[in-house]
N, C-alpha and C positions, 0 to 999 in steps of 0.2 A: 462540249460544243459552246460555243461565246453566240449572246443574242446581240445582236446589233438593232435600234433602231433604224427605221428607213422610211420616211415620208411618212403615212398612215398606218405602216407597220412593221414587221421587223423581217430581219435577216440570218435564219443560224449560218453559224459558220466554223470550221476544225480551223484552229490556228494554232502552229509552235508554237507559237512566239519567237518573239527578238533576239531570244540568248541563245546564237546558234555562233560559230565561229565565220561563216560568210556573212551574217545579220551583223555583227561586231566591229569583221573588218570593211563596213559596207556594199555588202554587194547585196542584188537588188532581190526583193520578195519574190517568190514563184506565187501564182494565183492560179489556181486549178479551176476549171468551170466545165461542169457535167451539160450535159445535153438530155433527152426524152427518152424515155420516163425515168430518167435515175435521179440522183442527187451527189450529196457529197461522199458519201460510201459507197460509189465506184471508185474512189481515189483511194483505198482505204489500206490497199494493199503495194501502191504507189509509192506513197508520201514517205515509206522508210528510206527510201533508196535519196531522197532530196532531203531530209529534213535536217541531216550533218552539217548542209552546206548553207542553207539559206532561209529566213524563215518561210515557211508553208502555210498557206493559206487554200482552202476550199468554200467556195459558199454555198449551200443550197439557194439555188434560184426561188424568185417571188413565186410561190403556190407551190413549190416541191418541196420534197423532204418536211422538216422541221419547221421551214420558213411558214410568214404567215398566208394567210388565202385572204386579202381584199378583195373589195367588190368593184373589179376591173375587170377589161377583155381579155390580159394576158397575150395583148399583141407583142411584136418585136419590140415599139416603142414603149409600152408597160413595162417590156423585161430590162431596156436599156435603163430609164429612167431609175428605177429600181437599185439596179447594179449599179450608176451613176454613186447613188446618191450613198450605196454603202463601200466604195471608195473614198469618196470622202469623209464619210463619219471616221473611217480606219486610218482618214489621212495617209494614204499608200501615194507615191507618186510614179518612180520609176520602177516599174517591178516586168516581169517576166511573166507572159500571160501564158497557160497551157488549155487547151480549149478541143474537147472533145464533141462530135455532134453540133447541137444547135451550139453549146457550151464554147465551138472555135468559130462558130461564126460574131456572136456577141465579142468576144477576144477580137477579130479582125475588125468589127464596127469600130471598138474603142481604140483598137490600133489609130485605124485612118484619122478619127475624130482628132486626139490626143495624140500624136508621133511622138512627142518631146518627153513622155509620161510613158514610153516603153520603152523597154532594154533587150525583150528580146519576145520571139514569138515560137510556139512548139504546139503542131496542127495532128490531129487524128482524126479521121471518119467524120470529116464535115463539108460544110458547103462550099465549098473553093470558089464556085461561080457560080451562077445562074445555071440550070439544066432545060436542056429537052426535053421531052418524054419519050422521041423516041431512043434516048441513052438508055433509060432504064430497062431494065429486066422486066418482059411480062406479066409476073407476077405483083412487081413493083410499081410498076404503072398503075394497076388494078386496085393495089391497093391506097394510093395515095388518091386517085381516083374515088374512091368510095369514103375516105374520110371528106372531102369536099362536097359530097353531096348531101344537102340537107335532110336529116332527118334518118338516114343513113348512118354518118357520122358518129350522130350521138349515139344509136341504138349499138356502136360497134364500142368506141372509147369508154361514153357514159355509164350505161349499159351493164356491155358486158366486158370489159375493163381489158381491151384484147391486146393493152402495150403490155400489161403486165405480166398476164399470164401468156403474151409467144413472145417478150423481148430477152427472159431470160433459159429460154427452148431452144427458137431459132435464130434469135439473135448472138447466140455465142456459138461455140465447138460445143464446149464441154456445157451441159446443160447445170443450172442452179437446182438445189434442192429446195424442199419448201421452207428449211429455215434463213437459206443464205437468201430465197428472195423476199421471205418477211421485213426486213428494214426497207423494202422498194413499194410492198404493197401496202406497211401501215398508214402511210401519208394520205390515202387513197381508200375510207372505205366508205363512200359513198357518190352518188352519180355527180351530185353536186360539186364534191370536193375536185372532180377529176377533168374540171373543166379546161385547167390548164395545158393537160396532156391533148387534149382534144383544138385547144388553138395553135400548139408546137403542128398538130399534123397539117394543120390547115397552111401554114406557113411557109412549107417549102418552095424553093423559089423556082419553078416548072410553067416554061413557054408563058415568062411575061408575066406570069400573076403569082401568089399577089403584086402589083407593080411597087406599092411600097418596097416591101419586101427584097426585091430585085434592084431596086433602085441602093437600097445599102449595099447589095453584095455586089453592086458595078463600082459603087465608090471605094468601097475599100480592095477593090481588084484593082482599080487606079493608084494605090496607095499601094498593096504588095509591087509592083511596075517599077515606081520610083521611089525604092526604101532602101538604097546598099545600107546603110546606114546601121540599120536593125538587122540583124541576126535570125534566119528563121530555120527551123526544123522541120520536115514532116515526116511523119512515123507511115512506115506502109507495113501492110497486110496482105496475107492470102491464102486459099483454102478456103472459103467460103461466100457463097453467092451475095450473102449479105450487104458485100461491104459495101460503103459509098464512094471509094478512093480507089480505082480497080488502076488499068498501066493507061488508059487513055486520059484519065485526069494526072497523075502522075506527070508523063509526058507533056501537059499540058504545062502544070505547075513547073515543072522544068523550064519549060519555055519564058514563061509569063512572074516570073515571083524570083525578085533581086535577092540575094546572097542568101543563097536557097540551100539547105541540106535535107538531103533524103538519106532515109537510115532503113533498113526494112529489119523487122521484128519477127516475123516468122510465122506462121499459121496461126488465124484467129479469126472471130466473127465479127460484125458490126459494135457492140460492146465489147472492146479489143482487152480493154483494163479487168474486164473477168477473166479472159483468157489468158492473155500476158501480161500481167502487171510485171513483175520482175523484168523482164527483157523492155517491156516500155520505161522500168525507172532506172535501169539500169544508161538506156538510151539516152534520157533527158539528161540527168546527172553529169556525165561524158560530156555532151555536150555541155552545158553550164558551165562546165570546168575550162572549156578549151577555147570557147563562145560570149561568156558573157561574166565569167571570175577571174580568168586571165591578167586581164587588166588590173581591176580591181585589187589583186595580190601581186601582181608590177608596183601598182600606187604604194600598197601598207609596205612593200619591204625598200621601197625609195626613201620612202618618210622615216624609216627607224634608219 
């Protein structure tokens, strides 16, 4: 893992590197960004199927994984500034953002922000748009519900640490064993440390609030609108209640998101990269090659 600094603290991150034959003949870095509670070992099982083609890049987000824990609120604005700033340290310009969970709505913020600094986009299990509550699942309702309330909250995330021990139960099919969720929960072994997990739940963008919050995911929904430009992917799922991406978002994203491909991967849960990694790197790759290398190896065999 390569540490990056970043503002008051640092950033890990899994990187190939540059010596890859797409990194060579120019084409553009893939950037993986995990969502709650994982890190960059959800991509872990991923990254083989891209790494041939381009360099590969994962970062653990500000306060997970490896990264460091400043004394911040780990709002959306914390986590952009963050990412922001370890972009730039890695001088990455136009790269291909993959953005699972919160992990693709961060990708979408920077999309809209930055247009001219993307090449391409590849969306799973995240926040497409602003939600209702009454979209969600009862169960789902209830429980996003009870991380917003004070005092609640903590005693559930802080606590008794409930992303970790049911993200990798009933957030997948196939459940983790206690070694495969050991690199999720070292990050994590005290209430304090786990404050981060605890402002991702607070965050989801549900009936208007937080309005920050909603206020980025309507901008760069204005930006998926008018992008033919950019290349986008979104991977679907199903078999399980989980997911955040069911056929009504779907359908919507159809409707509402220019030069749009939908690919569906097959049975899996909300953490889809446990269940399917293979058939998701398999997805992205394909794509890459048809979407966003194309080009790029038109250019290198014009030029020879």
């Amino acid at each position: 893992m390569l540490t990056v600094p970043v503002i008051d603290s640092h950033l890990a991150c899994l990187d190939t590197g540059a010596d890859r034959p797409a990194a060579e003949a120019g084409g553009p870095p893939v950037v993986l960004l995990h969502g709650n509670p994982t890190s960059s070992h959800l991509w872990r099982n991923v990254v083989p199927h891209l790494a041939g083609r381009s360099r590969v890049l994962a970062p653990d987000l500000i306060g997970m994984g490896a990264s460091g824990k400043p004394a911040v609120d780990y709002g959306f604005d914390d986590q952009v500034r963050y990412l922001d700033a370890w972009f730039e340290a890695l001088g990455l310009d136009r790269v291909v953002l993959v953005g699972h969970d919160w992990g693709g709505a961060l990708a979408l913020d920077r999309a809209a922000r930055y247009p001219d600094r993307v090449a391409g986009v590849v969306l799973l299990e995240t926040f497409l748009k602003p939600l209702a509550a009454e979209e969600l699942l009862p169960p789902a309702r209830a429980r996003a519900e009870a991380f917003r309330t004070p005092g609640v909250g903590e005693e559930l995330v802080l606590e008794q640490n409930i992303f970790i021990e049911t993200a990798f139960k009933g957030g997948v099919l196939n459940p983790l064993g206690e070694e495969e969720v050991r690199p999720y929960r070292e990050p994590f072994p005290t209430p304090e440390s786990r404050r981060p997990m605890l402002a991702w739940s607070r965050m989801a963008p549900i009936d208007g609030d937080p309005a920050e919050v909603v206020a980025r995911v309507e901008a760069y929904d204005r930006w998926l609108a008018v992008s033919p430009e950019v290349p986008k992917l979104l991977l679907t799922f199903d078999s399980s209640p989980t997911l955040l991406v069911g056929e009504a978002v779907v359908a919507w994203a159809r409707e509402h998101i220019a030069a749009l491909t939908v690919e569906h991967c097959g049975p899996a849960g909300h953490h889809a990269p446990e269940d399917r990694p293979d058939e998701i790197g398999r997805a992205i790759a394909g794509w890459l090659e048809s979407h966003c290398l194309a080009e790029v190896n038109t250019a290198v065999e014009q030029e020879g």
